[in-house]
C-alpha positions as CSV (number, residue, x, y, z in Angstrom):
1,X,-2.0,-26.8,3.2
2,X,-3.4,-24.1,1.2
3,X,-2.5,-20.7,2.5
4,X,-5.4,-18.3,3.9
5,X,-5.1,-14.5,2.6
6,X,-6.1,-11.8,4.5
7,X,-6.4,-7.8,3.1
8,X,-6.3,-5.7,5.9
9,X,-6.9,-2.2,5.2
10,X,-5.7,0.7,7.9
11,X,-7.8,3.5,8.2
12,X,-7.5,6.3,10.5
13,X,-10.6,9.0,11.1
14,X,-7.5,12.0,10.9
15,X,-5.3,12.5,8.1
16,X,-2.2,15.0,7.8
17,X,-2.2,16.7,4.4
18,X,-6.1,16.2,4.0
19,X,-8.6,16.2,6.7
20,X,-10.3,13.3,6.8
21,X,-9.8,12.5,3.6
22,X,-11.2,8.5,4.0
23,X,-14.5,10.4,4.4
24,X,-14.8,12.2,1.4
25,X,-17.2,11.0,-1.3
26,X,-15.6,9.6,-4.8
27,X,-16.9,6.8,-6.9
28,X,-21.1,6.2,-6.4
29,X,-21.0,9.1,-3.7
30,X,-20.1,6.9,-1.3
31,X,-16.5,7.7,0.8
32,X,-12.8,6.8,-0.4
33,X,-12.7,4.1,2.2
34,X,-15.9,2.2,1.2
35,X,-14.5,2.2,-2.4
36,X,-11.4,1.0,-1.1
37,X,-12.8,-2.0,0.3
38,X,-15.6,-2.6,-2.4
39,X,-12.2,-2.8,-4.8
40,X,-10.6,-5.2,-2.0
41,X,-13.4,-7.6,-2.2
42,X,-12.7,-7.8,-6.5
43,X,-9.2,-9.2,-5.5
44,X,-9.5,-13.3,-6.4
45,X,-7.9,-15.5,-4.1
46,X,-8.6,-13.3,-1.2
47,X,-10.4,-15.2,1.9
48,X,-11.0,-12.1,4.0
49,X,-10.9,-8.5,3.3
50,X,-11.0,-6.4,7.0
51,X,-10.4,-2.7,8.0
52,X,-8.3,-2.3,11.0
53,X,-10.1,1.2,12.3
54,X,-9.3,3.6,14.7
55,X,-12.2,4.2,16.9
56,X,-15.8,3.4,17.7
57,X,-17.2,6.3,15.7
58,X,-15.1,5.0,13.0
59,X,-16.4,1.7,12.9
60,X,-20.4,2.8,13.3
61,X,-19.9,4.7,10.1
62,X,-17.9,2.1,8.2
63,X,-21.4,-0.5,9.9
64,X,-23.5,1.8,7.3
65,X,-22.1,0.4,4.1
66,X,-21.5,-2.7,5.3
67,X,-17.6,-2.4,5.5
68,X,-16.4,-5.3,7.8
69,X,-13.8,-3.6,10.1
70,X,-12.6,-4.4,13.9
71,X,-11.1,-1.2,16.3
72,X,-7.5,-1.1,17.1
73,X,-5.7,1.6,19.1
74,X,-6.1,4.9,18.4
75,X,-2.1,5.9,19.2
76,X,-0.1,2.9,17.2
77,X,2.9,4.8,15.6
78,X,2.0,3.4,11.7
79,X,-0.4,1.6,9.3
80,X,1.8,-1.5,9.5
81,X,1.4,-1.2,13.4
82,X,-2.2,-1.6,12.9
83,X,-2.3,-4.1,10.5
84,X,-0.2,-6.3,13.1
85,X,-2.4,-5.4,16.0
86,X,-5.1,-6.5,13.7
87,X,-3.7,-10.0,12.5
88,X,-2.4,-10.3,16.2
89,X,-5.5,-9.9,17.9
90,X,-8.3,-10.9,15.3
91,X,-6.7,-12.9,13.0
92,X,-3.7,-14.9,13.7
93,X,-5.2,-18.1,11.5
94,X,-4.3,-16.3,8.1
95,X,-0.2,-17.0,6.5
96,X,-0.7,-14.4,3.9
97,X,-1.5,-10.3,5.1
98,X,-1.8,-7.6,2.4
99,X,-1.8,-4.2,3.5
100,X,-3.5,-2.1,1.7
101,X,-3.9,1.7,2.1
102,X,-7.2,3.2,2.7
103,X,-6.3,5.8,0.3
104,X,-5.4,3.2,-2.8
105,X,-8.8,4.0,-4.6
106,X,-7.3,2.6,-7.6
107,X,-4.6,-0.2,-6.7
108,X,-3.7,-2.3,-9.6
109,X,-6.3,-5.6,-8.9
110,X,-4.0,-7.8,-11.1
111,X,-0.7,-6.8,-9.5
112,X,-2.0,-7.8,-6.0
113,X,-3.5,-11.0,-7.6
114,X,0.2,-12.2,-9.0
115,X,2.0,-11.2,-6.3
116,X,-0.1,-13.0,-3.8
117,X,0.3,-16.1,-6.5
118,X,3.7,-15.6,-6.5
119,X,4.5,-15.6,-2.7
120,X,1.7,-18.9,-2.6
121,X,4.4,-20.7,-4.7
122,X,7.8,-19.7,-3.6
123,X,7.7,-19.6,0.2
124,X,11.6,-17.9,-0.1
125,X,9.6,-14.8,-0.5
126,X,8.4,-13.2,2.8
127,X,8.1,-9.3,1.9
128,X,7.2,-8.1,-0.9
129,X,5.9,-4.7,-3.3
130,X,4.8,-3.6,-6.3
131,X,6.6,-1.1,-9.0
132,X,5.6,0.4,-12.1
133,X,6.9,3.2,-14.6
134,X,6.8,6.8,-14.3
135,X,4.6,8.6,-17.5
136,X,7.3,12.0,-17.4
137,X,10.0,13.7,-16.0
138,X,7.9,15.9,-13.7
139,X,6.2,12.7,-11.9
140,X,9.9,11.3,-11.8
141,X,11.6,14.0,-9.8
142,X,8.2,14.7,-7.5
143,X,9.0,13.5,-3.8
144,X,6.1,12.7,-3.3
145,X,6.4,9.4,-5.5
146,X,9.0,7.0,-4.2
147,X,11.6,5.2,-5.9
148,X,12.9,2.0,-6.1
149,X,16.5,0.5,-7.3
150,X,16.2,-3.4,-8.0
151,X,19.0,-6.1,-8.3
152,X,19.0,-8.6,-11.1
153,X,16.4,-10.9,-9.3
154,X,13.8,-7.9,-8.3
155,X,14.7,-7.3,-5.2
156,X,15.0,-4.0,-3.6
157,X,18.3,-2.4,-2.9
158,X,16.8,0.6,-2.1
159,X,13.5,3.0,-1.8
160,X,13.7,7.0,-2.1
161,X,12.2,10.2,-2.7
162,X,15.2,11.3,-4.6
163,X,15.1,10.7,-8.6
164,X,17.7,7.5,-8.6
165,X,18.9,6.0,-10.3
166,X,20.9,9.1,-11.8
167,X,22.0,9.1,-15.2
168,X,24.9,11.3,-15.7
169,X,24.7,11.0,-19.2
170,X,21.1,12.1,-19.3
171,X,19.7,13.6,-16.2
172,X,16.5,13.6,-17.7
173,X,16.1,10.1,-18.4
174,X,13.2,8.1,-16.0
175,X,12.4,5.1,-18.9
176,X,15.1,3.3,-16.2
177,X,13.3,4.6,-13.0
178,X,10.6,2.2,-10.7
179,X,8.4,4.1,-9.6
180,X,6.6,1.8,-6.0
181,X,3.2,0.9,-5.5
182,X,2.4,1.2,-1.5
183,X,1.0,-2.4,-1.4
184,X,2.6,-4.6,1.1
185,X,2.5,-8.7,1.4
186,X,3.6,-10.0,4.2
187,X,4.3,-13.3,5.7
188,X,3.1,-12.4,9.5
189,X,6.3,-13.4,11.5
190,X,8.0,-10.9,9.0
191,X,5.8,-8.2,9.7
192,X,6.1,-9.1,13.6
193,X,9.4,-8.4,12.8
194,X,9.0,-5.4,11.4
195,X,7.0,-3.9,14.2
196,X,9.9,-4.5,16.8
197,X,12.4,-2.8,14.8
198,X,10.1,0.4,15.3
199,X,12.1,3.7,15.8
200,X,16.1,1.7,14.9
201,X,16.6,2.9,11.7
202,X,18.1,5.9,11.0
203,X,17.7,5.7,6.8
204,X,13.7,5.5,8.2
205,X,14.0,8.8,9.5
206,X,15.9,10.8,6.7
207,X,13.3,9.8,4.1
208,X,10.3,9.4,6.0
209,X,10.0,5.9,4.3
210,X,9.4,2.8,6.8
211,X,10.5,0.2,4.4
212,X,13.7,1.3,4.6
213,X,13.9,0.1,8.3
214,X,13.6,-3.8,6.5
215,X,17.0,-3.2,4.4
216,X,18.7,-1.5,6.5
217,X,18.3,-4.6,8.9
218,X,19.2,-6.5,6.0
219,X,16.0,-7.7,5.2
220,X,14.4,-8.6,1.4
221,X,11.9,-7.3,-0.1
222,X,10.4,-8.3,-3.4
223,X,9.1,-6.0,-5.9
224,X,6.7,-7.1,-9.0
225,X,7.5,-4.8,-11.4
226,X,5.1,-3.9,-14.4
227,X,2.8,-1.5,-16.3
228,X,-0.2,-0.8,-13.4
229,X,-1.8,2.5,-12.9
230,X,-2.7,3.3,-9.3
231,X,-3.7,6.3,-7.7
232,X,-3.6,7.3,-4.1
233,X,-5.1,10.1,-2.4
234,X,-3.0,12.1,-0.2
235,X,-4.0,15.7,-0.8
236,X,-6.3,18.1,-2.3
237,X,-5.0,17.8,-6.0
238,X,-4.7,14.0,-5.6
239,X,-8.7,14.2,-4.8
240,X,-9.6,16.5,-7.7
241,X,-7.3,14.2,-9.9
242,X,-9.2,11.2,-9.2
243,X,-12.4,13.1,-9.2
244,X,-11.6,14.3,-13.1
245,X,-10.2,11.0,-14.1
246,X,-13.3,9.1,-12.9
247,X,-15.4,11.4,-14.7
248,X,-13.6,11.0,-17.8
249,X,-13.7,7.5,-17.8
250,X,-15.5,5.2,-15.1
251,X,-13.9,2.0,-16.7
252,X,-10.7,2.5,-14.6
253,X,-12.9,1.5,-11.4
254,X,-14.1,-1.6,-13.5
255,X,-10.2,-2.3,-14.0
């Protein structure tokens, strides 16, 4: 039987490093969360496309444009705690959950559409990512974008915000470095999984990185590994970034 794919996207109204950043207008005007989703909807091979929201204000806005979204709890400790309230609750029918972050205004569309083929024909594969390459040296050793060490089959041995792997010979070298794409696919009893490992891993807490908590419990993740450009919006310069490079060429949103 043909597996049914959901993308659920987890949105809360509050944001850390940038106030309410889903609100703010990017692409057409309209808010980084509506863009989001109108992306979402491009993905083929997709038979539902949700956001798993935070509150009842929340979902009257995201009623405005039309954005299909259900209410989960206001106090769940992650995104990947609200996308498995969502499938849990909403809907359990679906085999295949991507979560997508309300921030990825750009996600790769083809990366998301091969790994969801990929996982639809080797069942082995029950989490998986994406990677890409870093452009310089700066981007490479900038916390803020995670790294990822594979083994021979592309399978994570290990995310961080460290610049790994290290190359004695030539510190400065990155052309050997994955840089990870915060798209997650999940087979649901994996990411049920997940969720009950919540607050066990100590790696988790060092780096501030949840996926962590899956290998240090010995679990696999796959990573598809090629030449995407993404964006995410995480603070102020992120915005003005994607504001200038939408500006410069509105092709990347056609992409």
């Amino acid at each position: 039987m043909e597996e049914k794919t959901i993308i659920i996207i987890p949105a809360r109204e509050e944001s850390s490093r940038l106030s309410r950043k889903l609100f703010l207008p990017l692409i057409n005007e309209e808010p980084i969360i509506v863009n989001v989703y109108k992306r979402a909807k491009k993905v083929k091979n997709v038979d539902k496309v949700i956001v798993a929201c935070d509150s009842e204000n929340f979902k009257e806005f995201l009623d405005k444009y039309n954005v299909e979204s259900v209410i989960t709890p206001k106090d769940l400790p992650s995104g990947s705690d609200r996308v498995f309230y969502a499938y849990k609750n909403f809907f359990s029918e679906y085999s295949l959950i991507v979560n997508l972050q309300g921030d990825e205004v750009l996600f790769p569309i083809n990366a998301v559409e091969k790994v969801i083929n990929i996982m639809k024909k080797d069942k082995k594969i029950s989490i998986a990512t994406i990677g890409t390459f870093f452009d310089s040296y700066q981007e490479f050793i900038d916390p803020n974008n995670v790294k990822i060490v594979l083994d021979n089959n592309n399978y994570a041995l290990y995310f961080s915000r460290s610049p790994i792997p290290y190359n004695r010979d030539n510190p400065k070298d990155y052309k050997n470095a994955v840089k990870h794409i915060g798209i997650y696919f999940y087979r649901p009893r994996f990411l049920g999984d997940f969720i009950n490992l919540s607050d066990k891993s100590s790696l988790e807490k060092i780096e501030k990185l949840e996926q962590l908590r899956l290998l240090e419990f010995g679990y696999k993740i796959f990573v598809e590994v090629g030449k995407y450009f993404s964006l995410s919006i995480d603070t102020e310069n992120d915005y003005k970034k994607a504001q200038k490079l939408l500006n410069k060429d509105k092709k990347l949103w056609e992409e």
